[in-house]
N, C-alpha and C positions, 0 to 999 in steps of 0.2 A: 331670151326666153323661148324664143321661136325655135331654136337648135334644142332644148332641153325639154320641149314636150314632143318634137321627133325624136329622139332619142329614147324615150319612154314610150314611143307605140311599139305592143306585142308583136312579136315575132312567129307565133302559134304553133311554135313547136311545141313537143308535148312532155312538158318540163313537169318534174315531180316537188310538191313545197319541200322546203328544207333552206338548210343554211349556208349560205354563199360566202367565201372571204374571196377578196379579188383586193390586189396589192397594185400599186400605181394609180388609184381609181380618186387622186382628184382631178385628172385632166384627161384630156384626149382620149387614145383607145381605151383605159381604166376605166373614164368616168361613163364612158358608150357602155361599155358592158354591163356595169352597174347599174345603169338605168334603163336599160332594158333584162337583166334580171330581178330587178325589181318591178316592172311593170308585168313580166311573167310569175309576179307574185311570191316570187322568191324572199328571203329575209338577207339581204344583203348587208354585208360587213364591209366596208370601204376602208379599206387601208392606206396609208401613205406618209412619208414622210414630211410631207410640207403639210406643217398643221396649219397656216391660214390659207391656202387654196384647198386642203379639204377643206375647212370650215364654212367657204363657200360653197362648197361644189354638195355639201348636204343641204344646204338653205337653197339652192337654186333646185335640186331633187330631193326632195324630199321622200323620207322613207329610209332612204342611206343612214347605217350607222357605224361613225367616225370612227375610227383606231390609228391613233400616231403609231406609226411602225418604222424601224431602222433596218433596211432588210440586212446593214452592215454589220450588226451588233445579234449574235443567233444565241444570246441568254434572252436578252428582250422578245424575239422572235419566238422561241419556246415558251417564255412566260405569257406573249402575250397570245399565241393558240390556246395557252391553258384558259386564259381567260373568258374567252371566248365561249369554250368545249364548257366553263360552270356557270357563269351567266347569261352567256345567249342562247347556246344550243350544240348539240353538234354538227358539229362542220361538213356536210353532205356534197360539196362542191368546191373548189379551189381554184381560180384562176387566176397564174401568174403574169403579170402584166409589167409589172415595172423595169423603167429599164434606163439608162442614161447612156446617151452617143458623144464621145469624145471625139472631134473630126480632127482627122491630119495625115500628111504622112509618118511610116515607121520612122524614117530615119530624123524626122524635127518632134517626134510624139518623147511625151515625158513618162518616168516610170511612174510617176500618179497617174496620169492619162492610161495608161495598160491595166496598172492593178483595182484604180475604181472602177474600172470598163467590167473585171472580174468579179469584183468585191457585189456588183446590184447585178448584172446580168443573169452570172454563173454561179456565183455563191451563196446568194440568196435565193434564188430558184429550188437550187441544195437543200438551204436551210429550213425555208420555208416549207416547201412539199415535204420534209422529212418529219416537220415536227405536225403537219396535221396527218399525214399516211396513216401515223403509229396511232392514232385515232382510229384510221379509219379502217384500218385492220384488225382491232377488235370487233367494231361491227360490220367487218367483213359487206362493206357496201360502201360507193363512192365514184367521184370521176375528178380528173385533173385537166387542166388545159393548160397550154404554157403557150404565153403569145411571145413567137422566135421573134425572124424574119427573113427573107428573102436570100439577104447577102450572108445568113449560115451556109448557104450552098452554092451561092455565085459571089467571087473576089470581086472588089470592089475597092478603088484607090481612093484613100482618105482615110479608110474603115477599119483599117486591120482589127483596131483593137474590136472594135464591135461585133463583124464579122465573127471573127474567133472565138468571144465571148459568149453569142448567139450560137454559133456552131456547137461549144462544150455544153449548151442548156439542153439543146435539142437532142444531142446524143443520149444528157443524163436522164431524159425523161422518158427517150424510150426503154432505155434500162429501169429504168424506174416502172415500168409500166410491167415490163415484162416480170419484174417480181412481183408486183405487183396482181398482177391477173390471176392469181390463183383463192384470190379474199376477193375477187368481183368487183375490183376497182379496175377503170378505164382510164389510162394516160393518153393523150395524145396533144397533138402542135397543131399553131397556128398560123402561120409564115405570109405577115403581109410583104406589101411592097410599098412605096413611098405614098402615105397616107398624109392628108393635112391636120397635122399637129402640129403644138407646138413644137415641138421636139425637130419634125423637120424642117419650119421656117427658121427655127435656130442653123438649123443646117445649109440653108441658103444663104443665110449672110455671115456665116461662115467662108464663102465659096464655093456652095456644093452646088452652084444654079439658082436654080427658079423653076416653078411649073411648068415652063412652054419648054427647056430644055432639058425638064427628066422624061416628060409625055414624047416630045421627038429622038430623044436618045442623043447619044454621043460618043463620035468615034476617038474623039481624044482622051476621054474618061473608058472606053471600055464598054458603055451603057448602051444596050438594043432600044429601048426608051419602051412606051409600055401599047401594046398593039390597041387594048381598049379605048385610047387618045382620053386619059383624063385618070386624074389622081383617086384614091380610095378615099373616103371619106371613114370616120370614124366608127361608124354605125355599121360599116359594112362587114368590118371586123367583128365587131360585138355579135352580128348574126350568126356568123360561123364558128364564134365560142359556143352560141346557145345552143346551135345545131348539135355542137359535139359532146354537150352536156347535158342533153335532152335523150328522151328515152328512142328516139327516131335512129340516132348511134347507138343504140344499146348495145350492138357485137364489134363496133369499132373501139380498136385501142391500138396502138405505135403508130398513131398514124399521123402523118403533116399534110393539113389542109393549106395550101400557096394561094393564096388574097392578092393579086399583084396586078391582075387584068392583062395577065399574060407576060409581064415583061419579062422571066427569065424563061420562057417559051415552054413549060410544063418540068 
């Protein structure tokens, strides 16, 4: 409870009401966002594929409302922006969030591990941002956020598939932006670094370490480690979506905000 009403204090950027979908949002950086745009008063849509972790993750914040979403499946993803755009509202903001990490090396990694890495990272980022755009290019107003990460731009052993994955979202959202800017929509990236989620303690007992040795680095992995001495928290992300979503970016677009506390040195 104690994490879920920090999560929900204001960020007092100067966010305009309207209607929020944010995909990934029953855990970790998702559910951060969400409930801190919801506490900036926003009408938030929480999306995700695990419908009993969302089911909690709206009872524990309240205000959030649920949508089981396949980001793998883009009839469902179309039908269910339409749903949205005639019962809730139209869609004023987007942030893409969801994302799943297959750890391993290339050469032991399986062709499911590559193509699901694609299928939620890259494809659904795709499919997603495409089918609310075309919204939100009739009313010619809107802003997009796409939470990357880090290792789209720094190689990283274990990750190819993620890496790569993260790499082709970030490229398509600045293309995306760029067509985008002339309807007065703003795309832009989020590019944390090793935040505590779940997603990354999966990562750790996986092999990928522990806190003390992603914060020190490592010269057998490749890893500078992160100069701040200490992991992102979830919240700290979710700030710098609202940032970028808030009318205080209003002339920012293509642009990758690095959350990382310096670990790939700028």
């Amino acid at each position: 409870m104690k994490q879920s009403t920090q999560m929900r204090h204001s960020s007092g950027f100067a966010m305009r009401p309207g209607v929020v979908l944010v995909s990934g949002a029953a855990q970790g950086i998702g559910l951060a966002v969400a409930a801190l745009l919801s506490a900036e008063g926003l009408t938030v849509v929480a999306a995700d594929n695990d419908r009993d972790a969302l089911h909690n993750a709206c009872l524990a914040t309240p205000g959030l409302q649920p949508l089981t979403l396949d980001l793998r499946d883009r009839v469902s993803i179309d039908c269910a922006v339409a749903h949205v755009e005639t019962t809730i509202g139209a869609i004023d903001y987007l942030v893409n969030v969801a994302g799943v990490l297959r750890p391993g090396h290339v050469v032991d990694a399986s062709d499911e591990d590559w193509l699901e890495s694609f299928a939620v990272n890259c494809h659904g980022v795709f499919a997603l941002s495409r089918a609310v755009a075309r919204y939100m290019c009739e009313r010619r107003r809107g802003a997009i956020v796409t939470v990357g990460s880090n290792a789209a731009s720094t190689p990283r052993t274990g990750m190819a598939a993620y890496a790569a994955s993260k790499a082709a979202a970030a490229q398509f959202t600045r293309c995306l932006g760029l067509e985008l800017a002339e309807y007065g929509i703003r795309c832009n990236l989020v590019s944390p670094g090793s935040t505590e989620t779940e997603m990354q303690r999966r990562f750790w007992r996986a092999g990928g370490g522990g806190p003390a040795q992603i914060i020190a680095g490592s010269l057998a992995q490749h890893r500078l480690g992160i100069p701040l001495g200490k992991l992102a928290q979830p919240n700290d992300i979710a700030q710098a979506v609202a940032f970028l979503l808030s009318d205080w970016a209003g002339h920012i677009t293509l642009q990758d905000l690095v959350v990382d506390g310096g670990a790939t040195l700028g």
